[in-house]
Backbone and ligand atoms as CSV (ligand in chain L), in Angstrom:
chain,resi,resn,atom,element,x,y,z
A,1,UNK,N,N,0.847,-1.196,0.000
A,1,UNK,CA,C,0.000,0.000,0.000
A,1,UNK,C,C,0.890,1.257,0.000
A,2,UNK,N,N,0.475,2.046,-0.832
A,2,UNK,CA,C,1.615,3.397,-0.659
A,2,UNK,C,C,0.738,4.762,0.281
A,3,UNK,N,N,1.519,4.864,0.321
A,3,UNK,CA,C,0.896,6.256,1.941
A,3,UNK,C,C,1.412,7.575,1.542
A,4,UNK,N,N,0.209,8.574,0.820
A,4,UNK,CA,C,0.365,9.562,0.212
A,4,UNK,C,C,0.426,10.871,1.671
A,5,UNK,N,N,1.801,11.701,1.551
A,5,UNK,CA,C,1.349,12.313,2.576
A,5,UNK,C,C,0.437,13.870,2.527
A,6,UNK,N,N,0.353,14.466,3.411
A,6,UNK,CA,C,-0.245,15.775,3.138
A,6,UNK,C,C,0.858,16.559,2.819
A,7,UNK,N,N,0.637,17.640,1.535
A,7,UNK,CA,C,1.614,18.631,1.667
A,7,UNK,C,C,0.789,19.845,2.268
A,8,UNK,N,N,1.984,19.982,3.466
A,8,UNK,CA,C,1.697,20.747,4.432
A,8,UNK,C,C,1.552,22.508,3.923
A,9,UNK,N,N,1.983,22.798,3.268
A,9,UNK,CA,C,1.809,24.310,3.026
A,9,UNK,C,C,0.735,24.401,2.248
A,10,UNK,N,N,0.047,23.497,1.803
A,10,UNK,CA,C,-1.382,24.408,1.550
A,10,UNK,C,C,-2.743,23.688,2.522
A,11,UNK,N,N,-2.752,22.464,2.988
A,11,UNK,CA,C,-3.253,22.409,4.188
A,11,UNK,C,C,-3.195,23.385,5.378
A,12,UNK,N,N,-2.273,23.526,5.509
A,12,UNK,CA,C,-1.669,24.298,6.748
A,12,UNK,C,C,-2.519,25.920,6.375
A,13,UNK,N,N,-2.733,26.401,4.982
A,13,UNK,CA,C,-3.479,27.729,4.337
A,13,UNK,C,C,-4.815,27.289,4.959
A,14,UNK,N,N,-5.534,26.427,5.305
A,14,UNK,CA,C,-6.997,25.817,5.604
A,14,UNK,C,C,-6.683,26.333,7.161
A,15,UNK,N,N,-8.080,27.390,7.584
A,15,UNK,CA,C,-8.509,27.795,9.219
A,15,UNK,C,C,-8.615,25.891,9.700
A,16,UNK,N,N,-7.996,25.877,10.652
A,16,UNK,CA,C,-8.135,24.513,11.740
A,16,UNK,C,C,-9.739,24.083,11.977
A,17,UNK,N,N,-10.365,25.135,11.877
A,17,UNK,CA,C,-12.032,24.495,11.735
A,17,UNK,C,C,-12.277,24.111,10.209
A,18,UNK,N,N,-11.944,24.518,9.308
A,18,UNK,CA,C,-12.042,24.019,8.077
A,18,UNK,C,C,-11.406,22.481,7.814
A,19,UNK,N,N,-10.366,22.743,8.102
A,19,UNK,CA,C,-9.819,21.029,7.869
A,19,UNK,C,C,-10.820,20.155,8.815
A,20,UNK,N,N,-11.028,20.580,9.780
A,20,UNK,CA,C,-11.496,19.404,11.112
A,20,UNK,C,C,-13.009,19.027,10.299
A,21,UNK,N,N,-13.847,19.937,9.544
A,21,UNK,CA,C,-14.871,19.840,9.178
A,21,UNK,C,C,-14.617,19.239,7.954
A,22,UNK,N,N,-13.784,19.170,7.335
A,22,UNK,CA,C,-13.416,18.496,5.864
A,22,UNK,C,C,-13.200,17.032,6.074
A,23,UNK,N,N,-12.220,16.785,7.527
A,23,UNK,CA,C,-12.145,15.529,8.035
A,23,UNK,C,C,-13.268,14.642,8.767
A,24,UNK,N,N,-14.408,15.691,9.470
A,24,UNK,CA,C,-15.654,15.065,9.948
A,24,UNK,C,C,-16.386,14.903,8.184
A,25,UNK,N,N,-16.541,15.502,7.249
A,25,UNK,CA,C,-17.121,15.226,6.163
A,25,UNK,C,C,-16.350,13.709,5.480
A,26,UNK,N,N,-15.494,13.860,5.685
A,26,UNK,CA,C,-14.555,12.407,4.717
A,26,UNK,C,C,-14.760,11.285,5.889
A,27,UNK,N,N,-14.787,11.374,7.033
A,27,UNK,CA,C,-15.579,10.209,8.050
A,27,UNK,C,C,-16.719,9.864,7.922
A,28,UNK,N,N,-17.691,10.908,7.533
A,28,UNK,CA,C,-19.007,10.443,7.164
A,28,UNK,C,C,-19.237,9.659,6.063
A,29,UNK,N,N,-18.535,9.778,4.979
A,29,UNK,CA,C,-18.605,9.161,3.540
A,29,UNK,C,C,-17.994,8.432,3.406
A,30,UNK,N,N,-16.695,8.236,4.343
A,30,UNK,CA,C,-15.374,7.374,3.734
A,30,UNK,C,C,-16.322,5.719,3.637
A,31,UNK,N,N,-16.963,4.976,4.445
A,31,UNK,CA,C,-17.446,3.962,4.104
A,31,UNK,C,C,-18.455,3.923,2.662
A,32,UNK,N,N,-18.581,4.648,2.018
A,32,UNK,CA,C,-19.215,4.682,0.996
A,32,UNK,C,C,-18.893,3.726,0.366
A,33,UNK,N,N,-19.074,3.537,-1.395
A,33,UNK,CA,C,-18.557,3.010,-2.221
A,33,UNK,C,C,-17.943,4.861,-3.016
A,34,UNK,N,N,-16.421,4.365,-3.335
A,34,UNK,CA,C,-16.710,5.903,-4.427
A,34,UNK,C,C,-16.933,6.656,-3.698
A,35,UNK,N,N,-15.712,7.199,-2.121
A,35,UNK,CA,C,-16.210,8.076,-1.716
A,35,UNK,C,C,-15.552,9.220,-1.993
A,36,UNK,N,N,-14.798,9.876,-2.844
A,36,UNK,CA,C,-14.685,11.014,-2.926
A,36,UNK,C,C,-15.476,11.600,-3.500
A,37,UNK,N,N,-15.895,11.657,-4.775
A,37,UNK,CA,C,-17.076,12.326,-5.059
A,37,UNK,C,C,-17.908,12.907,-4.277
A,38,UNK,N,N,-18.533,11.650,-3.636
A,38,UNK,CA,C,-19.649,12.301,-2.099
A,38,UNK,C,C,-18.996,13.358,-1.622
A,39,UNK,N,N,-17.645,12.928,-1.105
A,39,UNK,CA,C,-16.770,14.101,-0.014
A,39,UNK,C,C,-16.885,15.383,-1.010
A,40,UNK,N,N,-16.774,15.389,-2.106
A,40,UNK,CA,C,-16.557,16.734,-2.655
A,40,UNK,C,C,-17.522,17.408,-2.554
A,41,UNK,N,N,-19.029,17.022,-3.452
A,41,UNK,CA,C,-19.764,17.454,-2.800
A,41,UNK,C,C,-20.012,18.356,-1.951
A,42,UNK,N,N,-20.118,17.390,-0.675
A,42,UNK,CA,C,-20.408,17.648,0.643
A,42,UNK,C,C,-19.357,18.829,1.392
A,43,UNK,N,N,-18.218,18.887,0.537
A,43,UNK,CA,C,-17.309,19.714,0.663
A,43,UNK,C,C,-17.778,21.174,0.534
A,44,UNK,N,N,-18.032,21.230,-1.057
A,44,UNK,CA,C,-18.606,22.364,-1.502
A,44,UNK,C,C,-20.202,22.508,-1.176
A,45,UNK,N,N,-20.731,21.802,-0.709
A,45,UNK,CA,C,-21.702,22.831,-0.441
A,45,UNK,C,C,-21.676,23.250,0.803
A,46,UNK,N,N,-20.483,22.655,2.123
A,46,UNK,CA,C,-20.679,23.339,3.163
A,46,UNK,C,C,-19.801,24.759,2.736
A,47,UNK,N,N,-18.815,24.575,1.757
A,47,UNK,CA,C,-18.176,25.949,1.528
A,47,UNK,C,C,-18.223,26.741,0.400
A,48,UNK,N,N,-18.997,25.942,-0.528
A,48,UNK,CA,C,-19.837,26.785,-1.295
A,48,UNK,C,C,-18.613,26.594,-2.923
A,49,UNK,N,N,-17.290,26.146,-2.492
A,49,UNK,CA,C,-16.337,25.644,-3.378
A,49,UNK,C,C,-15.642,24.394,-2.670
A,50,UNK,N,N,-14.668,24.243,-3.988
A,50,UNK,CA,C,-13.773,22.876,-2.834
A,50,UNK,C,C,-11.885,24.046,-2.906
A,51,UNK,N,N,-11.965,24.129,-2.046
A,51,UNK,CA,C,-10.701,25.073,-1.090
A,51,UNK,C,C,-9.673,24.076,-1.609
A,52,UNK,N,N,-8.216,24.991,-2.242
A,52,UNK,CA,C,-7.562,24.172,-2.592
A,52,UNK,C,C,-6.951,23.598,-1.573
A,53,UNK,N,N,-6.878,23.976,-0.311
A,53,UNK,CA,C,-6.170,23.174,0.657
A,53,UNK,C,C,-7.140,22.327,0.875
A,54,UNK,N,N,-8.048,21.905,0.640
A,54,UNK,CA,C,-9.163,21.139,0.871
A,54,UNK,C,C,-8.172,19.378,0.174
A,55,UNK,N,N,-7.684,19.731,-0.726
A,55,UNK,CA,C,-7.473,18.939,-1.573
A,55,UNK,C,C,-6.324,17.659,-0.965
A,56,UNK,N,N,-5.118,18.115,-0.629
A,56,UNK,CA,C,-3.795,17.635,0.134
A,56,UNK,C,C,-4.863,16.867,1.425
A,57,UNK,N,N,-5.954,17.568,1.825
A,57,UNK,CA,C,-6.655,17.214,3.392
A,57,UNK,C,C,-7.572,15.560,2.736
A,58,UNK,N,N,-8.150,15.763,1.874
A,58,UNK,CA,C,-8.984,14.530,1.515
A,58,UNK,C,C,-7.770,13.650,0.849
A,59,UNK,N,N,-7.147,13.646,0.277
A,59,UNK,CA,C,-6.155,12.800,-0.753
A,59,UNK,C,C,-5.612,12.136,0.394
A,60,UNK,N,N,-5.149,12.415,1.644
A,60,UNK,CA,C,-4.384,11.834,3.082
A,60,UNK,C,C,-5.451,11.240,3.024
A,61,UNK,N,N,-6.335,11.677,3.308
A,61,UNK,CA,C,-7.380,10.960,4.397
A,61,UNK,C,C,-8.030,9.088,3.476
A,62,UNK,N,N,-7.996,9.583,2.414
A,62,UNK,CA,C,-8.432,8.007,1.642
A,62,UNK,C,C,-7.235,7.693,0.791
A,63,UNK,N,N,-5.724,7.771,1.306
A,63,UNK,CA,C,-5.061,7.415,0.788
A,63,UNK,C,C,-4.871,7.353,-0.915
A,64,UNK,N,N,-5.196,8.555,-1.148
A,64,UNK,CA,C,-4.995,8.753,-2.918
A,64,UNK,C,C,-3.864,10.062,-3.343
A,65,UNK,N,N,-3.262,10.253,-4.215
A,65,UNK,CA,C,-2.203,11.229,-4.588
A,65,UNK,C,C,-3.322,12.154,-4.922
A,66,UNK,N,N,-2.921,13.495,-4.408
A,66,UNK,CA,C,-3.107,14.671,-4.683
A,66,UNK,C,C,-3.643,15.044,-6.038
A,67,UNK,N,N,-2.422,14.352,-6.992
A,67,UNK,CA,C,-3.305,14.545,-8.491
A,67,UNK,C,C,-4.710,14.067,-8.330
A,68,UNK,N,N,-4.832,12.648,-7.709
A,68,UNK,CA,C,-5.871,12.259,-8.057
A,68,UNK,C,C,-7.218,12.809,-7.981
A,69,UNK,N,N,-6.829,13.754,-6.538
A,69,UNK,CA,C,-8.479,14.367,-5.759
A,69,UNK,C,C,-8.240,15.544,-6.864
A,70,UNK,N,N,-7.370,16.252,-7.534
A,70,UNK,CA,C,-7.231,17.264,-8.005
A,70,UNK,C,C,-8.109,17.038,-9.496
A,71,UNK,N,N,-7.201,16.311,-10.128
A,71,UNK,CA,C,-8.143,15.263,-11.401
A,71,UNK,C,C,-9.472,15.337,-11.625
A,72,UNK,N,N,-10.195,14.826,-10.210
A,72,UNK,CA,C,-11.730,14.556,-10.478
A,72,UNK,C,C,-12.055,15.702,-9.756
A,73,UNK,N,N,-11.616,17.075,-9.211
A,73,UNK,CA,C,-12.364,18.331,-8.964
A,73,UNK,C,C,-12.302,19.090,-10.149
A,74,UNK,N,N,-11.121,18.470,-10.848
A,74,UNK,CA,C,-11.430,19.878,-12.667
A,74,UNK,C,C,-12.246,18.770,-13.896
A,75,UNK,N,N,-11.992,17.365,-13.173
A,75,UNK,CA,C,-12.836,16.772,-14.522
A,75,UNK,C,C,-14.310,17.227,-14.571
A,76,UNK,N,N,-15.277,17.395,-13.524
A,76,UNK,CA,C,-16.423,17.349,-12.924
A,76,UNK,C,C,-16.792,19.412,-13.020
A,77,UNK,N,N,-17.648,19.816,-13.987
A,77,UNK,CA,C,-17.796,21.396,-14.027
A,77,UNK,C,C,-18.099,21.881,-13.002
A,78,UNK,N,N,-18.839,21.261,-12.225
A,78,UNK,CA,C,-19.916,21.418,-11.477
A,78,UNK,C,C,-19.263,21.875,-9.738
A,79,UNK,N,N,-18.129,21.086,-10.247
A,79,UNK,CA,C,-17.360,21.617,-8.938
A,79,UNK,C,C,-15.883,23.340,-9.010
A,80,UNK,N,N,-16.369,23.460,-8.336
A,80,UNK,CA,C,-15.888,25.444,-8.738
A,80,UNK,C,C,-14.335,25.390,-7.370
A,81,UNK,N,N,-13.688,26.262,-8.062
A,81,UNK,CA,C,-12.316,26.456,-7.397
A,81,UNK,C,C,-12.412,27.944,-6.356
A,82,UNK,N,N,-13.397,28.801,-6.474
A,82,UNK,CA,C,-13.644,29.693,-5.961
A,82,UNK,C,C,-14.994,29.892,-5.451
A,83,UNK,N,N,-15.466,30.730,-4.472
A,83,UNK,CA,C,-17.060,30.790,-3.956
A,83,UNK,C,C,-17.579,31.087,-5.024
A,84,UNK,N,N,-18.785,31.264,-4.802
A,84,UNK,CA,C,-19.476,31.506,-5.794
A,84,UNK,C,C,-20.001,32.864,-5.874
A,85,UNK,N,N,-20.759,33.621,-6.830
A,85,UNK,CA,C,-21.698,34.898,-6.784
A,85,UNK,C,C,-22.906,34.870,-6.176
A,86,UNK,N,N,-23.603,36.062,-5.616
A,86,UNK,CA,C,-25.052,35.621,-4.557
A,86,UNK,C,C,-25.809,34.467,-5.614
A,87,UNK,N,N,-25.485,34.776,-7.021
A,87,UNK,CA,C,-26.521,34.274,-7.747
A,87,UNK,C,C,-25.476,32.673,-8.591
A,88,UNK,N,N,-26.091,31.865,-9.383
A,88,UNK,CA,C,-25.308,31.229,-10.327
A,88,UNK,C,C,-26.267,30.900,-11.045
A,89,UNK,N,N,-25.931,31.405,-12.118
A,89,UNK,CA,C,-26.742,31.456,-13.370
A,89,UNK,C,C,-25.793,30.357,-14.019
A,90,UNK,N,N,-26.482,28.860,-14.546
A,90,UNK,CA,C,-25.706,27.810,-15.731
A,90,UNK,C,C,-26.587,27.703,-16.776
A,91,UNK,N,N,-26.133,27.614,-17.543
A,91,UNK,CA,C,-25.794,27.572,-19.487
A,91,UNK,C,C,-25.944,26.244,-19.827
A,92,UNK,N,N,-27.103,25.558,-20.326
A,92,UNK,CA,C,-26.592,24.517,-20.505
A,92,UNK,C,C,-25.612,24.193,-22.161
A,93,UNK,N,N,-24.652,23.469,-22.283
A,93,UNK,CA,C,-23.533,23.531,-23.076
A,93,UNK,C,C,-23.662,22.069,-23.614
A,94,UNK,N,N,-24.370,21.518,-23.586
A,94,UNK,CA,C,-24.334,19.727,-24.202
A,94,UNK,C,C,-25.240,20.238,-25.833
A,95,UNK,N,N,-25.028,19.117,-26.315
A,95,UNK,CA,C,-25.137,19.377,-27.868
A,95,UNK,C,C,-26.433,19.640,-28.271
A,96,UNK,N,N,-27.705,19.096,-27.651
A,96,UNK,CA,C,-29.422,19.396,-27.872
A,96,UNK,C,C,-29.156,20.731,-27.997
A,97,UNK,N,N,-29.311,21.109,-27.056
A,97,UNK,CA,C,-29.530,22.744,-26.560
A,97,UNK,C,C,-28.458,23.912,-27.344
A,98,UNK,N,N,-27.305,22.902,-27.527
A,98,UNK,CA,C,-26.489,23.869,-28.733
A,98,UNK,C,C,-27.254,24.179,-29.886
A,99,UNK,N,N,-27.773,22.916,-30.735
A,99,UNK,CA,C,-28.561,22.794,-31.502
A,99,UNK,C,C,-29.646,23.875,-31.702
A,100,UNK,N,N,-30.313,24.285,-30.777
A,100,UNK,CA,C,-31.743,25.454,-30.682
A,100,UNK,C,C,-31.142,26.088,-30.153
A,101,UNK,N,N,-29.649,26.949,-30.056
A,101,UNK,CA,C,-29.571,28.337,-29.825
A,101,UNK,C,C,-28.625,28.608,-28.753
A,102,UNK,N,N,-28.540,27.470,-27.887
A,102,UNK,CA,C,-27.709,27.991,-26.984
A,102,UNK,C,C,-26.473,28.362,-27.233
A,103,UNK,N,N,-25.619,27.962,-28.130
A,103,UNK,CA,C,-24.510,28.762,-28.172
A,103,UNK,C,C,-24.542,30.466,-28.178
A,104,UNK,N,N,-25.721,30.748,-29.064
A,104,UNK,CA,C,-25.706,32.292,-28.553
A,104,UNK,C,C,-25.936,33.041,-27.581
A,105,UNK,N,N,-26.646,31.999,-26.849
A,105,UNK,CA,C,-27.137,32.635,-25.587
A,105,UNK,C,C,-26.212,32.503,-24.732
A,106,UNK,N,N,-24.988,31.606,-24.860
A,106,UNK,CA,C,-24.121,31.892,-24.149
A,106,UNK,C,C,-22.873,32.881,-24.338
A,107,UNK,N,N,-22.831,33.098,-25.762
A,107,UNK,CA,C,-22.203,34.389,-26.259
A,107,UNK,C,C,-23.353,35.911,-25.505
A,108,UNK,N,N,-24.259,35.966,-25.175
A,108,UNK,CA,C,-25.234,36.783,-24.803
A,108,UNK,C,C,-25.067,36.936,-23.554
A,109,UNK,N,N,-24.794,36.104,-22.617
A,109,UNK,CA,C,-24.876,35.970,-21.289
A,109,UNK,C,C,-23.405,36.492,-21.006
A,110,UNK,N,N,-22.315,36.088,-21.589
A,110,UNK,CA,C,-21.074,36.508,-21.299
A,110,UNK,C,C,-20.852,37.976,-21.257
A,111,UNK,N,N,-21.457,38.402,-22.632
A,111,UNK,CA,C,-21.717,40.515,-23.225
A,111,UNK,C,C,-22.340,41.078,-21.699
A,112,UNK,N,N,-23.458,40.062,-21.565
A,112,UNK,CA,C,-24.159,41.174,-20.574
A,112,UNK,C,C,-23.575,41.291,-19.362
A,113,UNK,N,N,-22.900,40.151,-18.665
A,113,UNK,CA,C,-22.437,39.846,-17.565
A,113,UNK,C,C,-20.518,40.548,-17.514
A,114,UNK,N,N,-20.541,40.326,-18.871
A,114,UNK,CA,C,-19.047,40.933,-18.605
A,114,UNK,C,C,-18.102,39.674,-17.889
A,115,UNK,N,N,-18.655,38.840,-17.824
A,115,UNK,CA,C,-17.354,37.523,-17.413
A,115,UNK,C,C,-17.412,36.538,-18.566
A,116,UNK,N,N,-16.735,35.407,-17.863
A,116,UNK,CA,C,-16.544,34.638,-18.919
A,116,UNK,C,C,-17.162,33.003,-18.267
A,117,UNK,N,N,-17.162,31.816,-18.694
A,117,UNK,CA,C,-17.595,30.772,-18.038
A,117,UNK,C,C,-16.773,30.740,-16.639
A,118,UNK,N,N,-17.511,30.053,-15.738
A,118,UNK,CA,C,-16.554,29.993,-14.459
A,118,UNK,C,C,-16.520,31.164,-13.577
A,119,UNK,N,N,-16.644,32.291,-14.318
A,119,UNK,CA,C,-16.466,33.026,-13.744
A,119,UNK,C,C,-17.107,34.203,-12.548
A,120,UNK,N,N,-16.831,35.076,-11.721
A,120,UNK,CA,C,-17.803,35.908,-10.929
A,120,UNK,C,C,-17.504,36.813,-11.149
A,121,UNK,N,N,-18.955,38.076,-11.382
A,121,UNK,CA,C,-18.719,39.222,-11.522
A,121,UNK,C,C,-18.100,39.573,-10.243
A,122,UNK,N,N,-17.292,41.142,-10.296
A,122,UNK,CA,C,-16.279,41.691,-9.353
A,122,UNK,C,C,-17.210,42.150,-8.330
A,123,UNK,N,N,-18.537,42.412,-8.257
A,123,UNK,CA,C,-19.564,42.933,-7.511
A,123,UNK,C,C,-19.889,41.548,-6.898
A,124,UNK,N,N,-19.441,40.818,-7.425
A,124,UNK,CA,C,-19.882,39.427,-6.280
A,124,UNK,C,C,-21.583,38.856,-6.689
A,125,UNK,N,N,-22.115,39.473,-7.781
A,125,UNK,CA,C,-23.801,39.327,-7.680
A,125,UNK,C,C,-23.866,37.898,-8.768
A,126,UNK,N,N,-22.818,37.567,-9.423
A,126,UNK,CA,C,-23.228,36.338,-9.866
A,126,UNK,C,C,-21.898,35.313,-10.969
A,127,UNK,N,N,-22.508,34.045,-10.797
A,127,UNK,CA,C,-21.514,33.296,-11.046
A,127,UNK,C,C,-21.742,32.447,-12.692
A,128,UNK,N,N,-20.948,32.473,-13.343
A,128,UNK,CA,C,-21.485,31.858,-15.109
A,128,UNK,C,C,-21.028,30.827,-14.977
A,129,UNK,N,N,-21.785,29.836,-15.074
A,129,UNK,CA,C,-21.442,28.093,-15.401
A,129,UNK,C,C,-21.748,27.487,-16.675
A,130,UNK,N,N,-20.926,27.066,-16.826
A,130,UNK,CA,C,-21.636,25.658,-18.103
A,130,UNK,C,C,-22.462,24.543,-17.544
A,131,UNK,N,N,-23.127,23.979,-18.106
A,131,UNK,CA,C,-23.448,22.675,-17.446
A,131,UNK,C,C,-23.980,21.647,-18.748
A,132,UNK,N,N,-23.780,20.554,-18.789
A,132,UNK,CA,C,-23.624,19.534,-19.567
A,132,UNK,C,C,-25.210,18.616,-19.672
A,133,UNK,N,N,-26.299,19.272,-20.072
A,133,UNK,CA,C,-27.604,18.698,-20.017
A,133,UNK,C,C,-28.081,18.980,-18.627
A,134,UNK,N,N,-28.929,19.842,-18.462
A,134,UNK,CA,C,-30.421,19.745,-17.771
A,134,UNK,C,C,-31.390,18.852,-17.410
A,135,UNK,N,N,-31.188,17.677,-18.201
A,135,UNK,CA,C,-32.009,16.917,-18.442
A,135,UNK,C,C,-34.032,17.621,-19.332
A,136,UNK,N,N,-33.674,19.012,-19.972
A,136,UNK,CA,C,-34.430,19.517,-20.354
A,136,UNK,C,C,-34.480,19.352,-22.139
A,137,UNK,N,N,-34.007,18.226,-22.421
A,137,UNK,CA,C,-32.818,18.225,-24.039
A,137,UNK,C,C,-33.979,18.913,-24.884
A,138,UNK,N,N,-35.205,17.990,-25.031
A,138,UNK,CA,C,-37.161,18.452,-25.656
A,138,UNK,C,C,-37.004,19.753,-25.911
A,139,UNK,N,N,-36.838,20.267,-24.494
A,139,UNK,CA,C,-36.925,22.148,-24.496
A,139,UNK,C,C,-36.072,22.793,-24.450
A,140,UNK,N,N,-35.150,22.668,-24.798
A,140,UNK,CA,C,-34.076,23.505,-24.725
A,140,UNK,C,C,-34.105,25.162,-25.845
A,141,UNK,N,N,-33.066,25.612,-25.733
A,141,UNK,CA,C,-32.158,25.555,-24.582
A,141,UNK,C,C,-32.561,25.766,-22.988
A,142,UNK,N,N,-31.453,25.108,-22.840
A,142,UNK,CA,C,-32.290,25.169,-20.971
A,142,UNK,C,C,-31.171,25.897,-20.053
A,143,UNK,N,N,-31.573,26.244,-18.962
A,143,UNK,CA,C,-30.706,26.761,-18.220
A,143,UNK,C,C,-30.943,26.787,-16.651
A,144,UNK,N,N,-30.234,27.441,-15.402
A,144,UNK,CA,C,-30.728,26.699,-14.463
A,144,UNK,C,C,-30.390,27.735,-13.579
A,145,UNK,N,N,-31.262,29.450,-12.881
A,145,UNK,CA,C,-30.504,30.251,-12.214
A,145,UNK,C,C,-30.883,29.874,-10.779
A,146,UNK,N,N,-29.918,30.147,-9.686
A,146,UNK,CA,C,-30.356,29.378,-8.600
A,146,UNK,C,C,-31.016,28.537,-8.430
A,147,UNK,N,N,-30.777,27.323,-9.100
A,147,UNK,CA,C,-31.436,26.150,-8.920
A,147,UNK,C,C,-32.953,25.946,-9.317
A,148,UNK,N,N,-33.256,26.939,-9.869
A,148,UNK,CA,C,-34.401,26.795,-10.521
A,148,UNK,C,C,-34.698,26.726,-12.170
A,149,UNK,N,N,-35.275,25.855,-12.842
A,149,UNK,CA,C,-35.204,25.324,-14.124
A,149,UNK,C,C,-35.552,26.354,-15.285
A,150,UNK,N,N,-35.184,26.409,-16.127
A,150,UNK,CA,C,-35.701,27.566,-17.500
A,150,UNK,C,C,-35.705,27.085,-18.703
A,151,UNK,N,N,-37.046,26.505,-19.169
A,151,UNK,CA,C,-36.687,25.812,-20.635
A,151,UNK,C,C,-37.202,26.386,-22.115
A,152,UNK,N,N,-36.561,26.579,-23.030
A,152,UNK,CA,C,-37.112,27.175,-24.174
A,152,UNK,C,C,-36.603,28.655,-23.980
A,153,UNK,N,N,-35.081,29.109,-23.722
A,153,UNK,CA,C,-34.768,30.353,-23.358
A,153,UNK,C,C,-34.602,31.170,-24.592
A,154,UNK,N,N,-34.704,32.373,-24.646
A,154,UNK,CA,C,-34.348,32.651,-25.956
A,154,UNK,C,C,-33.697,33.946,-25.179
A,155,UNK,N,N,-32.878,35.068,-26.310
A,155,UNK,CA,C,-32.538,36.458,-26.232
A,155,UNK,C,C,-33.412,37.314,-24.971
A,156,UNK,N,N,-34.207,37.280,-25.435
A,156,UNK,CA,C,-35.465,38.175,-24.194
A,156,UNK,C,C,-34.972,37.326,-22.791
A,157,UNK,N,N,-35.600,36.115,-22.782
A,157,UNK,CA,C,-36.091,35.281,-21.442
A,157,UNK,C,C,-34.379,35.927,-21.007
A,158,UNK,N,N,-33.401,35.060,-21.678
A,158,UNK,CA,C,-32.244,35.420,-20.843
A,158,UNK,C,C,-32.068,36.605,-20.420
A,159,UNK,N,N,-32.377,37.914,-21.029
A,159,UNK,CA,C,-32.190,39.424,-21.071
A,159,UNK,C,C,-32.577,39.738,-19.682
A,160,UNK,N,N,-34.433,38.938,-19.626
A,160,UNK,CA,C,-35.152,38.972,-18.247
A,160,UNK,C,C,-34.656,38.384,-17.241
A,161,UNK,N,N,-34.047,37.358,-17.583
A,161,UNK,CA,C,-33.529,36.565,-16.201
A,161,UNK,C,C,-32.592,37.625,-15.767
A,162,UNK,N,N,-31.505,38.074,-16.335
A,162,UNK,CA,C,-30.388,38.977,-15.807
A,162,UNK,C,C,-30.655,39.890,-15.162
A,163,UNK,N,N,-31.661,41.053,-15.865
A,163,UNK,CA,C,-32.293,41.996,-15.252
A,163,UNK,C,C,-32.750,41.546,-13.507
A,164,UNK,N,N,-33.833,40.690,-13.723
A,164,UNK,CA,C,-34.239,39.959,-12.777
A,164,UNK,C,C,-32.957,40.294,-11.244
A,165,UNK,N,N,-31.839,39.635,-11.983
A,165,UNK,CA,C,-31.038,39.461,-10.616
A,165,UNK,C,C,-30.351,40.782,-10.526
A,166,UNK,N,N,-30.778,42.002,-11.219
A,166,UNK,CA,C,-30.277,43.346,-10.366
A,166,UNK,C,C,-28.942,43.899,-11.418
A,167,UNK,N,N,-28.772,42.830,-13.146
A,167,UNK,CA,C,-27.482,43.326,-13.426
A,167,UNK,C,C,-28.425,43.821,-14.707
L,1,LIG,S1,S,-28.791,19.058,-23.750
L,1,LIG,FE1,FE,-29.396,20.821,-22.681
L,1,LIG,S2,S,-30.774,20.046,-21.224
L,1,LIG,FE2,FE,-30.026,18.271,-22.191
């Protein structure tokens, strides 16, 4: 068995309640099947991202290299390297919804917002995601602002949604 250790200088960047809570989260899941995923998760939504010192802290804890936890936090969109904006507005980016328009609407969403995918406006009011099917493919394009569903978006609807959140 090989025994990956923590590198200490960016653990050590993690407040001592953050790690301890990263380590009560990877105790809860570690019996899983496939538990990092869960842990990530559960990671980010208590912190809203997964903290790169987060990373060195779980890779110890289930005995995996650093690349590895690192690997499946950039393979996976869904998981973000920074907090997020009050708001997160996602795009869906899978091929249906390309098909009826969404590519422009995500050229549209970028103009109005002034960021780019991934990214948060500097006012902090919101966050641009991609996301890979809705499961809305019928109606698309689809999209998803705070967790709430939007199908059949066009120029306007998106225009309204933005407005909506104050930009
Ligand atoms: S492809 Fe966009 S919701 Fe499925």
């Amino acid at each position: 068995m090989t025994l990956h250790t923590t590198a200490p200088e960016e653990a050590d960047r993690l407040p001592a309640s953050a790690k301890e809570r990263i380590l009560e989260i990877v105790a809860d899941c570690r019996s899983l099947e496939g538990p990092l995923l869960p842990i990530l998760h559960a990671v980010q939504h208590e912190f809203g991202y997964i903290p790169e010192g987060a990373k060195p802290v779980i890779a110890s804890a289930l005995n995996l290299s650093r690349a590895e936890v690192h690997g499946t936090v950039t393979f996976y969109p869904d998981f973000r390297a920074h907090p997020a904006g009050r708001h997160v507005l996602k795009l869906c980016r899978a091929e249906a919804c390309q098909a009826l328009g969404g590519h422009a609407l995500g050229d549209q969403a970028r103009a109005m917002l002034g960021i780019d995918w991934h990214e948060t406006a500097a006012d902090g009011t919101i966050t641009l995601e991609p996301v890979f099917c809705l499961g809305l493919c019928a109606c698309g394009p689809a999209a998803m602002l705070d967790g709430e569903l939007h199908a059949r978006l066009d120029a306007d609807g998106l225009a309204e949604l933005i407005t909506e959140i104050g930009r």
